[in-house]
Residue, then its C-alpha position, 0 to 999 in steps of 0.5 A: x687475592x690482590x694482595x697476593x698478586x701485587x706481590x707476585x708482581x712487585x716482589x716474586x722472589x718474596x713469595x712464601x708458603x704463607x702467601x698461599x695458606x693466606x689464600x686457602x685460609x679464606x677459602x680458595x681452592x689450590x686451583x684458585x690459587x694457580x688460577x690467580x698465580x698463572x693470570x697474574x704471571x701471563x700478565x707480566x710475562x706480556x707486558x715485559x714482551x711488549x715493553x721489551x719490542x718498544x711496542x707502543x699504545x694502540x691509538x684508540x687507548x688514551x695516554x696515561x692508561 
């Protein structure tokens, strides 16, 4: 599952079928795939708005977090 989604994060047009049949292969479900697919994209599509409005870390988050 987190092969796949540093994957999807790292390289997303290298994604393949056998990605997903890894994933069913070792027992998750099509919706357990979604799930790890759509969590894994809101995370990047949230961190290019915030990295893209220059918005900086709230002041309670250590640097280098």
């Amino acid at each position: 599952m987190l092969e796949m989604a540093a994957k999807l994060t790292r390289a997303p047009g290298a994604m393949l079928e056998s990605d997903v049949s890894q994933l069913r292969d070792v027992g998750f479900s099509d919706r357990d795939i979604l799930d790890i697919v759509e969590v894994t994209a809101y995370y990047a599509y949230a961190n290019r708005i915030v990295d893209g409005l220059g918005v900086g870390l709230e002041a309670w988050i250590p640097e280098g977090s």
